[in-house]
C-alpha positions as CSV (number, residue, x, y, z in Angstrom):
1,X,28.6,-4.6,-9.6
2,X,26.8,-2.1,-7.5
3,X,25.3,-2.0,-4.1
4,X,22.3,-1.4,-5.7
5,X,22.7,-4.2,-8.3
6,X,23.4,-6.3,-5.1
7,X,20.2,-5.2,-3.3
8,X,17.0,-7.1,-5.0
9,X,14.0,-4.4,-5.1
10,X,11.1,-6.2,-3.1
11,X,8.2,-7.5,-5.2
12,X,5.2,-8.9,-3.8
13,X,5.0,-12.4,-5.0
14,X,7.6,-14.0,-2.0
15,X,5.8,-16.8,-0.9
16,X,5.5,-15.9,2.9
17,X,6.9,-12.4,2.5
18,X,5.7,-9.6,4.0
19,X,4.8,-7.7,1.4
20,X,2.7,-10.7,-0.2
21,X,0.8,-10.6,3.3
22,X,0.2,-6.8,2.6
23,X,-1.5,-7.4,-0.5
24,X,-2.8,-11.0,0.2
25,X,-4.3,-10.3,3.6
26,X,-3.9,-6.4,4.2
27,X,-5.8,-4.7,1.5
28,X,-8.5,-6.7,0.9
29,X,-9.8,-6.3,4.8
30,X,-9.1,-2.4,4.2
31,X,-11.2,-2.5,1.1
32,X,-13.9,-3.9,3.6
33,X,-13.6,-2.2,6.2
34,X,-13.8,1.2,3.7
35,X,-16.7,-0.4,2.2
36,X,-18.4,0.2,5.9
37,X,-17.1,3.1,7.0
38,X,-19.4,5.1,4.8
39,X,-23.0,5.0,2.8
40,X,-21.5,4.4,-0.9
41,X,-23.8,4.5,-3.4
42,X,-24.3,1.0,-5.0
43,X,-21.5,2.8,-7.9
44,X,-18.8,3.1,-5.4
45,X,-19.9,-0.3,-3.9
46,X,-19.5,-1.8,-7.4
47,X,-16.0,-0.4,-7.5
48,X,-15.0,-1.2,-4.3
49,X,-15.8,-5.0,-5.5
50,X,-14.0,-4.7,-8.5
51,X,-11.0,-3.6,-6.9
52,X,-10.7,-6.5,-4.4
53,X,-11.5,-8.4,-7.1
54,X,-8.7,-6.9,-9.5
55,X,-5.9,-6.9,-6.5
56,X,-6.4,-10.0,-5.4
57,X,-7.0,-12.5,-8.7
58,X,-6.6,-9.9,-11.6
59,X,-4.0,-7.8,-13.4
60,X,-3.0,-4.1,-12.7
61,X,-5.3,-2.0,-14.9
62,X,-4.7,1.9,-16.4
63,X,-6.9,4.2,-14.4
64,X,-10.4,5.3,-16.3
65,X,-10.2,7.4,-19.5
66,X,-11.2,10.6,-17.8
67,X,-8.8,10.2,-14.3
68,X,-7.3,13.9,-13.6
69,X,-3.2,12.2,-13.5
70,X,-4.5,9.3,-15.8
71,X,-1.6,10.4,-17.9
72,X,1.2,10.4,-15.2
73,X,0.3,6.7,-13.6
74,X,0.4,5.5,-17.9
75,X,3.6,6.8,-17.8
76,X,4.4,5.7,-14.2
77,X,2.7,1.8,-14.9
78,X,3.2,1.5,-18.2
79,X,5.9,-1.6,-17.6
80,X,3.2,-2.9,-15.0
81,X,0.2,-2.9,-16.5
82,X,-1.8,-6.6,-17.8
83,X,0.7,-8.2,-15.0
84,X,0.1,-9.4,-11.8
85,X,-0.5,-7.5,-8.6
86,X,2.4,-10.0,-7.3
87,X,4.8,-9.8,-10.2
88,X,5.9,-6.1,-9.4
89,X,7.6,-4.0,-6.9
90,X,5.7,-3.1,-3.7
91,X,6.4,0.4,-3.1
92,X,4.6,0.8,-7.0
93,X,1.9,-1.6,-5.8
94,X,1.3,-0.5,-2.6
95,X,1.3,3.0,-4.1
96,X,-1.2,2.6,-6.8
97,X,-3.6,0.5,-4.8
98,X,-4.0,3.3,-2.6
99,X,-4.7,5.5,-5.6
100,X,-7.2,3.0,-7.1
101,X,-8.8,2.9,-4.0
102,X,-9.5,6.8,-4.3
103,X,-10.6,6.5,-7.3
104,X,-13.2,3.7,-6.5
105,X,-14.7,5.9,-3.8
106,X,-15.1,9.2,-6.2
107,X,-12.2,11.2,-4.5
108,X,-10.9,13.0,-6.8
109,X,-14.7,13.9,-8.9
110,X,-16.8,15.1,-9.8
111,X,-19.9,13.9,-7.4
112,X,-20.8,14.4,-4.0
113,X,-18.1,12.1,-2.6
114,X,-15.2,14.5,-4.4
115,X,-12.9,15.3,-1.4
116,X,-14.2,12.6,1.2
117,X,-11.6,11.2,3.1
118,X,-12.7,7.4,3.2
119,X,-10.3,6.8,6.0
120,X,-11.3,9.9,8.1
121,X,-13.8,7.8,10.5
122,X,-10.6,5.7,11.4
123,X,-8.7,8.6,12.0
124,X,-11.4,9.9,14.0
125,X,-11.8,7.2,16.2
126,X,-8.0,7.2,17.2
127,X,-7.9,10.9,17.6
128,X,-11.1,11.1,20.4
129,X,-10.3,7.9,22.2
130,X,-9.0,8.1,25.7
131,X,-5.2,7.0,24.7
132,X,-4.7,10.1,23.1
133,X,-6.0,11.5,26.6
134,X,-3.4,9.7,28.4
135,X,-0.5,10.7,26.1
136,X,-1.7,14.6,26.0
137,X,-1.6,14.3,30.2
138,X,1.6,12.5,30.2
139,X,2.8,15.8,29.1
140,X,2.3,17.6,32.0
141,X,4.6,15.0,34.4
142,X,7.0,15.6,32.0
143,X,7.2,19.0,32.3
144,X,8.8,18.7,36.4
145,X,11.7,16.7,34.4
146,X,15.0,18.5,33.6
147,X,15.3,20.3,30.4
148,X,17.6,17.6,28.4
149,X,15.4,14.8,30.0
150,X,12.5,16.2,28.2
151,X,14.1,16.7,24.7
152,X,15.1,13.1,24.8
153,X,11.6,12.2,25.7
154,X,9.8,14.4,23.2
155,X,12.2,12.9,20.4
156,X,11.3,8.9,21.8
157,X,8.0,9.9,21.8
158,X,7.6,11.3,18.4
159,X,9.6,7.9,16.8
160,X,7.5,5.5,19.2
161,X,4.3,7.1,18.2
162,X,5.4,5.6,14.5
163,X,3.8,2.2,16.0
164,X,0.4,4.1,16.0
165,X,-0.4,3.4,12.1
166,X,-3.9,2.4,11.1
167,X,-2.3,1.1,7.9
168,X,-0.2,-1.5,10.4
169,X,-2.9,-2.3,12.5
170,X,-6.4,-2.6,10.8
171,X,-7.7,-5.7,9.6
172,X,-3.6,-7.3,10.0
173,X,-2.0,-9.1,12.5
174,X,1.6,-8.6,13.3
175,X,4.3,-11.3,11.8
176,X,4.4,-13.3,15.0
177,X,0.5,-14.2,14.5
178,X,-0.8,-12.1,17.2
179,X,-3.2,-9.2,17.1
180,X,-2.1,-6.0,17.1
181,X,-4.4,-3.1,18.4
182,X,-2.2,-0.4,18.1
183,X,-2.4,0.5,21.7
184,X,1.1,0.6,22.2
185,X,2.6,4.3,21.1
186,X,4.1,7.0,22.3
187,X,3.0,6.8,25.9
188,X,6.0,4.9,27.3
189,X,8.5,7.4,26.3
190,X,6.9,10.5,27.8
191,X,5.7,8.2,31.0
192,X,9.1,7.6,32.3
193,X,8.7,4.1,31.5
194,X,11.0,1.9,29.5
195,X,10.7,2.7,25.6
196,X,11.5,-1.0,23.1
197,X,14.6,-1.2,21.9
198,X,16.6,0.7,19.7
199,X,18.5,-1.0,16.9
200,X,20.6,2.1,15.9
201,X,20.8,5.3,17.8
202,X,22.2,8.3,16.7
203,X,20.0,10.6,18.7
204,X,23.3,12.9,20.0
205,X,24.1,13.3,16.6
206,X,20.7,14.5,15.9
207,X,20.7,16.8,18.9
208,X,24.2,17.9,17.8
209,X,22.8,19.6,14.8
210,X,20.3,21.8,16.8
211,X,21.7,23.1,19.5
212,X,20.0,25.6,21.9
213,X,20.3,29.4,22.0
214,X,19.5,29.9,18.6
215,X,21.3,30.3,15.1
216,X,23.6,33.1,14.5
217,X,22.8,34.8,11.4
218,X,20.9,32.9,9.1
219,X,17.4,31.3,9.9
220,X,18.1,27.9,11.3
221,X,15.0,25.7,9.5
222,X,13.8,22.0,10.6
223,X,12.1,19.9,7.5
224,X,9.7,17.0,9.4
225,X,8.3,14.7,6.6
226,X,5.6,13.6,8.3
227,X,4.2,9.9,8.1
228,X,0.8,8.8,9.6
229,X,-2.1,10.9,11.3
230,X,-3.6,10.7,15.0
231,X,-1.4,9.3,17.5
232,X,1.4,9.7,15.7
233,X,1.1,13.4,14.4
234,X,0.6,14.5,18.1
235,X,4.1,13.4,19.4
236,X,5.5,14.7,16.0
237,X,3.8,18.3,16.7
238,X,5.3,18.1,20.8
239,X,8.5,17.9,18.7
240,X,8.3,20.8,16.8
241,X,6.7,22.8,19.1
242,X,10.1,21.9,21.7
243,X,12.4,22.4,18.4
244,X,10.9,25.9,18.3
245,X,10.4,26.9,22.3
246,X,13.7,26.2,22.8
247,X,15.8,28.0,19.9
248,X,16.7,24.8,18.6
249,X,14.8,25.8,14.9
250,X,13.6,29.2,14.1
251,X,11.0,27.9,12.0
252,X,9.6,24.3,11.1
253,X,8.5,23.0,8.0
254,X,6.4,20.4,8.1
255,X,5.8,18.0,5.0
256,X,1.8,16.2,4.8
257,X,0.7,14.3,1.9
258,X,-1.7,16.2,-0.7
259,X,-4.5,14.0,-0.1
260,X,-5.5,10.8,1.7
261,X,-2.4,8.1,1.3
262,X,-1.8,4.7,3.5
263,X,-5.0,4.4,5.4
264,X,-3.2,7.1,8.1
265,X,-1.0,9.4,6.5
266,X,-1.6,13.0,7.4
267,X,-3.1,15.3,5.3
268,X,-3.3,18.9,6.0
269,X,-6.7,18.4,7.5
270,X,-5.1,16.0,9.8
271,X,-2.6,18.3,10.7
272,X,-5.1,21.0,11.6
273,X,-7.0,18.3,13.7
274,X,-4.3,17.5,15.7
275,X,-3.2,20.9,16.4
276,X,-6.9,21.9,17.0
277,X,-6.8,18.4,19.6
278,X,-4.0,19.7,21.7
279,X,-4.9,23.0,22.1
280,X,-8.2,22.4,23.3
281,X,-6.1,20.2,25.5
282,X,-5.8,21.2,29.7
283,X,-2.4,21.8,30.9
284,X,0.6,21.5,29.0
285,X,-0.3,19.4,25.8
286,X,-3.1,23.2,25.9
287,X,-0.3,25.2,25.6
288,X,2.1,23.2,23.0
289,X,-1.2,23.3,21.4
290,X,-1.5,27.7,21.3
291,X,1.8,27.9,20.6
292,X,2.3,25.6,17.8
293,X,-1.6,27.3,16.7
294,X,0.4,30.6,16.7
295,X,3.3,29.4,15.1
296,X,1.7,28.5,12.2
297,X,-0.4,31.9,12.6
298,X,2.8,33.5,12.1
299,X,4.6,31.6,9.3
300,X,6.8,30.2,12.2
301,X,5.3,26.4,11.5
302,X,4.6,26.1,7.8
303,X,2.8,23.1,6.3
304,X,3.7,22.4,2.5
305,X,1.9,19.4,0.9
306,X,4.0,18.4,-2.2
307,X,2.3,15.6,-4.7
308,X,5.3,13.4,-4.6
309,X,5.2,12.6,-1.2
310,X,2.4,10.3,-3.1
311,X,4.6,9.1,-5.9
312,X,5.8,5.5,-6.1
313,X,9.4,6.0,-6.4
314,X,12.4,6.6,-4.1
315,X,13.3,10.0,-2.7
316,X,16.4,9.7,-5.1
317,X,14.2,10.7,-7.4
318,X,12.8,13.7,-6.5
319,X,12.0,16.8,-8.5
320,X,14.0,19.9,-8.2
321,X,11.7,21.8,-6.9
322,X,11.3,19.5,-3.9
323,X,15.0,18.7,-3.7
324,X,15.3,22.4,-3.3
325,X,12.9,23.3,-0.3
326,X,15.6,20.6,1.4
327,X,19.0,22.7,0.6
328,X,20.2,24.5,3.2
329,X,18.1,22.9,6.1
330,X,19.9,22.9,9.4
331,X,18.4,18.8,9.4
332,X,15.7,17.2,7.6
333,X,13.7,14.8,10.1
334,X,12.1,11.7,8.0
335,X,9.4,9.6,9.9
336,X,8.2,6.4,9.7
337,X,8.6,3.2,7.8
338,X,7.0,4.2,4.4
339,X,9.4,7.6,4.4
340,X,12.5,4.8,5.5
341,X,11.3,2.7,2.3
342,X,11.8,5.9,0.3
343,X,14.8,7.6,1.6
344,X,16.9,4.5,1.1
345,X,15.3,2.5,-1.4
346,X,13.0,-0.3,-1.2
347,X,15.5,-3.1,-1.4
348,X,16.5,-6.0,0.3
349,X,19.6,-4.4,1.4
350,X,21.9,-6.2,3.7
351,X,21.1,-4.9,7.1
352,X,24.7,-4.0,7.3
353,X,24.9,-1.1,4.5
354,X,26.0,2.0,4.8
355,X,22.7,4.2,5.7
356,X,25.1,7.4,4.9
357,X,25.8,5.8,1.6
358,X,22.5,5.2,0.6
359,X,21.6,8.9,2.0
360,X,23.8,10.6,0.2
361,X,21.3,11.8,-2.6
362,X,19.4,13.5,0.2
363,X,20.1,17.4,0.0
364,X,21.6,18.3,3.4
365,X,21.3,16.2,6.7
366,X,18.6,13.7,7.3
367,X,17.7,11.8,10.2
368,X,15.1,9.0,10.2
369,X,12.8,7.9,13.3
370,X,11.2,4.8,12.3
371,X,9.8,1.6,14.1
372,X,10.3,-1.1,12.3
373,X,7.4,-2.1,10.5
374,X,8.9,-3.5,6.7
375,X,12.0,-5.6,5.5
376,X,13.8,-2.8,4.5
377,X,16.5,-1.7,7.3
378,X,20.4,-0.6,6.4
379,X,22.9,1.2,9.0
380,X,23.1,-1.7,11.7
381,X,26.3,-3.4,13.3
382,X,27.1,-7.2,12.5
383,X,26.4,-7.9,16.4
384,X,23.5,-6.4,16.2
385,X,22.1,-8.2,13.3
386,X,23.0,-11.5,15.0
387,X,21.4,-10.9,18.6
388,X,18.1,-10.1,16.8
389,X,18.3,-12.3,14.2
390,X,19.2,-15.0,17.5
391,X,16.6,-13.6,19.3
392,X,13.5,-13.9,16.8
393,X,12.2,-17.3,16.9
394,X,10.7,-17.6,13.7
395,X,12.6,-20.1,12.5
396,X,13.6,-17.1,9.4
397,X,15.0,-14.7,12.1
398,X,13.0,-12.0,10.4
399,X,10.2,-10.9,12.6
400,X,12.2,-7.9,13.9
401,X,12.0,-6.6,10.7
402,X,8.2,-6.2,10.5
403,X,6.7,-6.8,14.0
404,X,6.7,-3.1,14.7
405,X,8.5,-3.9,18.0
406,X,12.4,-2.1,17.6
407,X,12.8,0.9,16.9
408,X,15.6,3.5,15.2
409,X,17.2,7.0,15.5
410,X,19.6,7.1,12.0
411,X,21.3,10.2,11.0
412,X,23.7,11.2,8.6
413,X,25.2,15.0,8.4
C-alpha cells in the first residue's frame, strides 16, 4: 500500500473537524455577511437564501442549465451530486461553494451585477485601514538594516502576511475559541520584532537558489502563486520587487486567480490595487511601489491568471499548459494554506512525510510559505511533532494545525 492509500483525503463530515466547522459555522456567516455587503436585488437575495439553505441542510446541486462551465463542474461533481455537503472531500466542497456563491450573486452574467466582486468591500476595508499604513512605514526602518537582514525580513514578512486572510477571519473564530481579527500579519517581521514560530525552515535553502549578482546566461525567472489579497499581497509584492532590485530574478511571474475565489484571493484587480496602494505610498513602500509599477510596465513583473488556480483538484493534476509555464523556473514560490492543500494533497498525511516526496510532481523547485491555517501539514521532524502536539492543550493536540499561529518555510530543489 501507498502513502497515498495511507493518507485519508479530508471530508467534511468529522464531527469536530475543522473542516465541518468551515462549512458548519464558516460559510453560512460569509453568505451573510455577502448578503450585506451590497444592494442585491430581491433575485440575488433569493439565491443567496437558497444557498445557505442548500449548504447547510441540503444536497450538492448541478449548477443552472445555462451556467458558462456548467459542463466542466457535471463532469467535475458528477460522483457528488444528490449527496451531502458533509459526505465529500473539502477541497471539492470548499471549491464549489465558492463557485455557487458567484453564481448566486450574478458574477458570471448577464445582468448588471456581471463582474462585481461581492468580496471587494472586504478587501477594501483591509486595504485603506491604518495597519496597512503601519506595515508600508515599517519599510522604511528596514531599509537602515544590512542587506541580508532585510531579505530575511522581506521573505518572514511575505509568509506572516499569510495570517491576513479574510476567508480565516470573517464571521470565524480560531480553534482555540477566541476571536480572531486578523490584526496580526506581516508587521512583526519587518518591525524587528519577534515573528511566531517556525515549524520547518528551509529559508537558506530557498535563498540558495537565488543568489545575488544575477544569472549567467539564461533569464533566471521567479513563479509566486499567489494566495489572498490586501495584507497579504503587499508583503508578497516587497518580495518580488527585492527578488528583482537585487538580481536575485530577472523577471517575476506572478500567478492570481481568474476571478474572485476564497473570500481574499487576489485577482488581477487586486494585484493592480495593491501595487497602485504602495506606490502612492511615502518613502520606501513609494518606491517598491514605482519600481514594481515599472516592472510590470516592462514585462519585468508579469501577471498570468490561469482558471485552474480555481479548480478543485490537487496541483498533481495540472494541465500541461500550466505544468509548462513551471519548467525551467530558477524556483517556484507557493503561498498560503489553500496553495499548501494543493501542492501536497489534501490528506491527513502524517505530519512526518516526506514534503519532497509528495513534491515531486511539481515541475522544478518549489518552496511553500504558509501559516498554518488547515489539518494538512507534511515535512516536520518527530520532535517537533511532539513539542507541539505537548504544547497545544486541546485535549486533541491539534490546534497548531489550524490556529493560524506557526508558521513554515518548506523547500524542495
Amino acid at each position: 500500500m501507498t502513502e497515498v492509500d495511507d493518507a485519508p483525503v479530508i471530508v467534511c463530515g468529522a464531527p469536530g473537524s475543522f473542516a465541518r466547522s468551515v462549512l458548519a459555522e464558516r460559510h453560512p456567516a460569509l453568505i451573510e455577511q455577502v448578503r450585506d455587503a451590497f444592494p442585491w436585488s430581491p433575485e440575488r437575495h433569493r439565491a443567496l437564501d437558497a444557498l445557505l439553505r442548500s449548504s447547510t441542510e441540503g444536497v450538492i446541486e448541478p449548477l443552472g442549465p445555462h451556467a458558462h462551465d456548467r459542463e466542466r463542474w457535471d463532469a467535475w461533481g458528477a460522483e457528488y451530486f444528490g449527496r451531502s455537503w458533509f459526505d465529500v472531500p473539502f477541497l471539492w466542497a470548499e471549491s464549489y461553494f465558492y463557485r455557487l456563491l458567484l453564481e448566486a450573486v450574478g458574477y458570471f452574467g448577464p445582468g448588471p451585477w456581471q463582474g462585481i466582486d461581492p468580496f471587494a468591500p472586504f478587501k477594501r476595508a483591509e486595504l485603506r485601514g491604518s495597519l496597512v499604513d503601519d506595515e508600508l512605514a515599517a519599510l522604511d526602518v528596514l531599509a537602515r538594516r544590512p542587506v541580508a537582514e532585510r531579505a530575511a525580513a522581506y521573505l518572514q514578512g511575505s509568509l506572516w502576511g499569510n495570517r491576513a486572510d479574510l476567508s480565516f477571519t470573517v464571521g470565524s473564530r480560531t480553534a482555540d475559541g477566541g476571536t480572531d481579527d486578523g490584526s496580526d500579519g506581516s508587521t512583526e517581521a519587518r518591525s524587528g520584532e519577534d515573528p511566531p514560530p517556525l515549524v520547518a525552515d528551509d529559508s537558506e535553502v530557498l535563498w540558495s537558489l537565488l543568489p545575488t549578482g544575477g544569472s549567467q546566461g539564461t533569464a533566471r525567472t521567479v513563479h509566486v502563486i499567489a494566495d489572498n489579497s490586501g495584507r497579504e499581497l503587499i508583503p508578497d509584492l516587497v518580495l518580488i520587487d527585492h527578488l528583482l532590485a537585487s538580481g536575485r530574478a530577472d523577471d517575476v511571474v506572478l500567478h492570481a486567480k481568474p476571478y474572485p475565489y476564497y473570500v481574499s484571493d487576489a485577482t488581477m484587480t487586486d494585484v493592480v490595487d495593491c501595487a497602485r496602494r504602495l506606490a502612492q505610498a511615502s518613502g520606501e513602500a513609494g518606491e517598491a511601489g514605482r519600481r514594481l509599477w515599472a516592472a510590470m510596465g516592462d514585462g519585468r513583473l508579469a501577471v498570468r491568471a490561469h482558471g485552474f488556480f480555481c479548480a478543485p483538484f490537487p496541483y498533481a493534476e495540472m494541465p500541461d499548459e500550466l505544468r509548462r509555464q513551471f519548467d525551467g523556473a530558477a524556483l517556484t514560490i507557493v503561498k498560503g494554506d489553500l496553495n499548501y492543500r494543493r501542492l501536497v494533497g489534501d490528506r491527513l498525511w502524517s505530519p512526518t512525510t516526506s514534503f519532497a516526496g509528495l513534491t515531486a510532481h511539481f515541475p522544478g523547485p518549489v518552496a511553500a510559505l504558509r501559516t498554518l491555517k488547515s489539518d494538512v501539514i507534511v515535512g516536520l521532524e518527530p520532535r517537533t511533532v511532539a513539542r507541539l502536539e505537548d504544547a497545544a492543550g486541546d485535549g486533541t493536540g491539534r490546534a497548531w494545525r489550524t490556529s493560524g499561529t506557526h508558521g513554515l518555510v518548506q523547500v524542495r530543489t
